[in-house]
N, C-alpha and C positions, 0 to 999 in steps of 0.2 A: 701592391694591393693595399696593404696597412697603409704605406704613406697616403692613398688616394682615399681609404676611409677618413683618415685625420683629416683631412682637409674638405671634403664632403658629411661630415659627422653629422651635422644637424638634419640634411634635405636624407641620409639612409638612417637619422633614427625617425624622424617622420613617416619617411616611405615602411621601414619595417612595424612600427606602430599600426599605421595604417591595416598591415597583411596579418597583423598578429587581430586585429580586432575583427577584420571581415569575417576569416578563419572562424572567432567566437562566433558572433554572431550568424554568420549562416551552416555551420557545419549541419543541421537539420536538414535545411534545405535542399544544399548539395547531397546529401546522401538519401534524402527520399529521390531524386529527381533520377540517381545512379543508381537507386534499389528502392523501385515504386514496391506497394503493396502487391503482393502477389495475390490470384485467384484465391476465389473459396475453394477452403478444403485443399491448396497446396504450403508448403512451407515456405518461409520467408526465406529469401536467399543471404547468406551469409556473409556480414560486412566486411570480413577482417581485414584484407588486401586493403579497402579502402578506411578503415582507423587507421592500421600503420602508416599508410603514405601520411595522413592526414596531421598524425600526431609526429612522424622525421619533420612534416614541415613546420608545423607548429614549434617546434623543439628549434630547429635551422632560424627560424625568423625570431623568435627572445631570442637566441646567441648573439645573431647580429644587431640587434635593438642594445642586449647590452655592452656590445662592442662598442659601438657607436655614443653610447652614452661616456663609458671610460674614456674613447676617444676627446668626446665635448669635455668633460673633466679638467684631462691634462692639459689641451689645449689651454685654458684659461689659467693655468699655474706654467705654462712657458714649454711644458715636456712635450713630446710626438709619441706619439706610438709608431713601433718602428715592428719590422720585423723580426731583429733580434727577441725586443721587449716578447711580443707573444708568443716566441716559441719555448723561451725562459720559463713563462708562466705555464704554458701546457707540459713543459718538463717538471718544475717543481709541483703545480697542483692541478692543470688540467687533468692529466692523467689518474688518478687518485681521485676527483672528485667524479668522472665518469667513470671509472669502477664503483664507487658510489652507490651511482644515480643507477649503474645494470645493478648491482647486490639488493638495492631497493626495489627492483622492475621484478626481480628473479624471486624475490619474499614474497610481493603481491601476489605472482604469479602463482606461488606454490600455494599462498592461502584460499585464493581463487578456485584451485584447482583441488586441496584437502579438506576444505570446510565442509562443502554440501556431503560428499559420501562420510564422512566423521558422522555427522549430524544425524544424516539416514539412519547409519550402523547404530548411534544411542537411541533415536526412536522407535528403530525397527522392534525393542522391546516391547509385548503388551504390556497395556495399563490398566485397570479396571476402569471399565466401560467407556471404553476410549476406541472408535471404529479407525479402519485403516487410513479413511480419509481424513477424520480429523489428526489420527498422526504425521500423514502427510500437512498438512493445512501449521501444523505446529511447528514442521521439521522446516516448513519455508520461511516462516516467521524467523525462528533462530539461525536461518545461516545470512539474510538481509542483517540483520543485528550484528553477527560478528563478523560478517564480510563488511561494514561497516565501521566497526571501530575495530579492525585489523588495518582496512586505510588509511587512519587515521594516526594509528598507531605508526604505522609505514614515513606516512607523509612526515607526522614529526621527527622521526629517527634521522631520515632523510638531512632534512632541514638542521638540523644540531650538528650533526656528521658535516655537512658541507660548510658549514661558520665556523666551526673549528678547524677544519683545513684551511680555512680563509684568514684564521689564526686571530677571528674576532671572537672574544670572550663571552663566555653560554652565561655566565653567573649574571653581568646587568641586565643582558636579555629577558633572565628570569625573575632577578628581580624589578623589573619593567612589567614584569606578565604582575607580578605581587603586588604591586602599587595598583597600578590602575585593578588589579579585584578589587583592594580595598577601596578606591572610591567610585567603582559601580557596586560595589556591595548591598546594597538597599534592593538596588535591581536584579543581582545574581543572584538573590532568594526565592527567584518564582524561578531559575532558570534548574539549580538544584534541587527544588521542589517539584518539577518534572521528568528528571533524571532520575531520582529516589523512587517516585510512581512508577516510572516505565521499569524499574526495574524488579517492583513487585506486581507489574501485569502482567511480565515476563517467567518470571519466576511460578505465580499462580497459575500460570495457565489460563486467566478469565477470558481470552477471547484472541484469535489466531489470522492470518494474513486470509483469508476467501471469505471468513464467518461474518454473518449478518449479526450486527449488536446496535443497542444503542446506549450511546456514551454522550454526557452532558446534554441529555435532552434530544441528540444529534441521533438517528437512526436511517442507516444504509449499512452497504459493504464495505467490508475492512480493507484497503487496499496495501496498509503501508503501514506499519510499528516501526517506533526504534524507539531509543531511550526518553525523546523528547516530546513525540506530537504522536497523534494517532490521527492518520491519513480515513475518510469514510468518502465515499460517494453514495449521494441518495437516489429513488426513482427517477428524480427528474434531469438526475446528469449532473448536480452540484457536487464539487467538491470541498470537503469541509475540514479541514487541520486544527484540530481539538488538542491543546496544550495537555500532557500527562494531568500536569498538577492538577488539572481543572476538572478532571473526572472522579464524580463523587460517589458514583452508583454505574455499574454496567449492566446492562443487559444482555446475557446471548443468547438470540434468537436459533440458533442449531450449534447445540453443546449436545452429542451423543444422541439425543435423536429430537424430533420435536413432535406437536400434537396439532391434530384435527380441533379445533375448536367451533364448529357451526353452530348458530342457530336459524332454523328455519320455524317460518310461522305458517301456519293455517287457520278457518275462521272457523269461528265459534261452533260453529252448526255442525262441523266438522267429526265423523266418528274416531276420537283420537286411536282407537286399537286397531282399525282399521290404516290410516295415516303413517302410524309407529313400525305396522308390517313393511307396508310401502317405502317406505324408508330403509328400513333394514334391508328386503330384499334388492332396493337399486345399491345398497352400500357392498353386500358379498357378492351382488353380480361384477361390481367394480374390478372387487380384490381379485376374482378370479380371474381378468383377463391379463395375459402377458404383460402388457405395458404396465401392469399398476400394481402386477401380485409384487415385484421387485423394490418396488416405493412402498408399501407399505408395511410397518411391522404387524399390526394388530388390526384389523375388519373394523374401518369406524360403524358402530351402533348407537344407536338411540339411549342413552345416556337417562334422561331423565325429564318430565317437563317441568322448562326452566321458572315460567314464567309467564303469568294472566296480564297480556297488553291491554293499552287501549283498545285496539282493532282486532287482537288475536291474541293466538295460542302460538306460544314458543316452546319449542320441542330443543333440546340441547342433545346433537352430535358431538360424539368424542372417539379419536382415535388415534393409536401411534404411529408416524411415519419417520423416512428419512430426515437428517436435517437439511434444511430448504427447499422439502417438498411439499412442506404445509400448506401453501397457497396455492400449488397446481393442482393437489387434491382437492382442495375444496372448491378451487374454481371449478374445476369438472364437476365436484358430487351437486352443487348451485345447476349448472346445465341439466346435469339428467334428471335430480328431480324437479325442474320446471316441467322438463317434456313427461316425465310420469303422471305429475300432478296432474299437467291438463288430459292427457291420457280416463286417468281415473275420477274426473271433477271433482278434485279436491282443489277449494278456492285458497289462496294466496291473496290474506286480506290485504286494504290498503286504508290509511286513515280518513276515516269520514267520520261525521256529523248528526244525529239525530236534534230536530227540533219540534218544540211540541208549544202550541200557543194555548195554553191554557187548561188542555183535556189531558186526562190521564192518560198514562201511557198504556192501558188498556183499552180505552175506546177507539 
């Protein structure tokens, strides 16, 4: 079998290039096609069976890609790769380097499987004025982060451990990685300069993996933190990867609870004491139904009026709710007082015009 690699080497590291790239490239694919979306309201079925095949073969197809390559190698210096040759080497470092590769699967494994209940068990502490949700929304942000760079960690340990079996020296390596910092160094000041940020976002707490913020101008939902970018997607489905560094001001839109801010208008002619009841009572008949007493912290009320428009009177609603229930409250309290208003003909001005050619505006 080795003799008929060596002599095939170039047409099985093609053929194995080839199955290692498909593999990338379509592994989506094939596994949506193997495990379509499930109904509403059922669970997704569960991949695992189909990663592991996926990642033996993946694994099986680089051995033999690098087979084939050391094969092409020796070829061109006169050597064969024989069958003695590689069962020598899986005696001396095969062996050793696939304990390895399980002691690294088995670390991932374990951080995979300690990080989130760790995480849980530190936030399950209260904080002042901190809801259960937002400790959850916080606990997910931090276990993405150190499941994150525990892979990372992983993967390097990995990688050092197996070059040193390989009996190639870590020190030029290193000093390889040192050189070339220094001359992208101009450039790895924005990249450190967002690693120092992510990690006083992280640290502050300013805003958590579900929370609605806006960062560098950018406002949607937070999808994805780590030390570098902060992941948002907005209304219209965009998604936007906002460099740490680059965030100079945050916004969060539901940090502990957020507010009713309405204004509604009515016209001039309008009895405001009259208007101001009407409001108030469509605002407590709200709180009081099932669906909304639970959304609300505080009965929005008529606040104050805000403000003598062009065409009307603004009337300023304020009230405290859930975080990111601000906008379905208000969108409802918009709906019912339309239908009140017209109910009680209180007009809902709209911008118009008076002209006058010449005569006072009392003739």
């Amino acid at each position: 079998m080795w003799e008929w690699i060596g002599d095939n080497s170039v047409w099985v590291l093609i053929a194995s290039s080839v199955v290692v790239l498909l593999l990338f490239f379509f592994y989506e694919k094939v596994r949506g096609w193997l495990y379509p979306p499930p109904a509403k309201d059922k669970p997704r079925p569960p991949a695992r069976g189909f990663n592991v095949v996926y990642w033996a073969v993946m694994a099986v197809a680089v051995a033999v890609m690098a087979l084939a390559f050391v094969a092409m190698t020796t070829a061109d210096t006169g050597a064969a790769i024989t069958r003695d040759m590689v069962e020598r080497w899986f005696v001396d470092h095969g062996c050793r380097i696939g304990l390895i590769i399980f002691v690294g699967a088995a670390l991932w494994f374990v951080i995979r499987r300690t990080c989130p209940p760790l995480v849980q068990r530190l936030m399950a502490k209260p904080q002042r004025g901190e809801s259960r949700e937002g400790l959850r929304r916080r606990a997910n942000t931090l276990q993405g982060v150190f499941i994150g760079l525990g892979r990372i960690i992983v993967v390097l340990m990995v990688v050092f451990m197996i070059l040193a079996e390989l009996n190639i020296s870590i020190g030029p390596v290193l000093a390889g990685f040192g050189i070339a910092g220094v001359a992208v160094g101009f450039g790895a000041q924005y990249l450190i300069r967002d690693l120092i940020a992510g990690v006083f976002i992280l640290l502050e707490n300013q805003y958590r993996v579900g929370d609605v913020a806006k960062v560098a101008d950018v406002t949607g939902l937070v999808e994805e933190i780590n030390l570098r970018k902060t992941v948002l997607r907005d209304l219209d489905g965009i998604v936007h990867h906002v460099p740490n560094g680059e965030i100079r001001v945050a916004s969060n839109y539901s940090r502990h609870f957020a507010r009713v801010n309405l204004n509604v208008s009515v016209a001039y002619n309008t009895d405001l004491d009259f208007a101001i009841a009407v409001i108030n009572r469509v605002c407590t008949q709200m709180a009081g139904e099932e669906k909304w007493c639970n959304v609300m912290r505080t009965v929005p009320q008529v606040m104050r009026v805000d403000n003598l428009g062009d065409s009307g009177v603004e009337i300023k609603i304020v009230g405290d709710v859930k975080p990111l229930e601000q906008w379905n409250v208000m969108g409802e309290l918009r709906l019912r007082l339309k239908k009140e208003f017209d109910k009680e003909s209180i007009e809902i001005p709209w911008p118009h015009t008076k002209v006058y050619f010449g005569n006072k505006p009392g003739d």
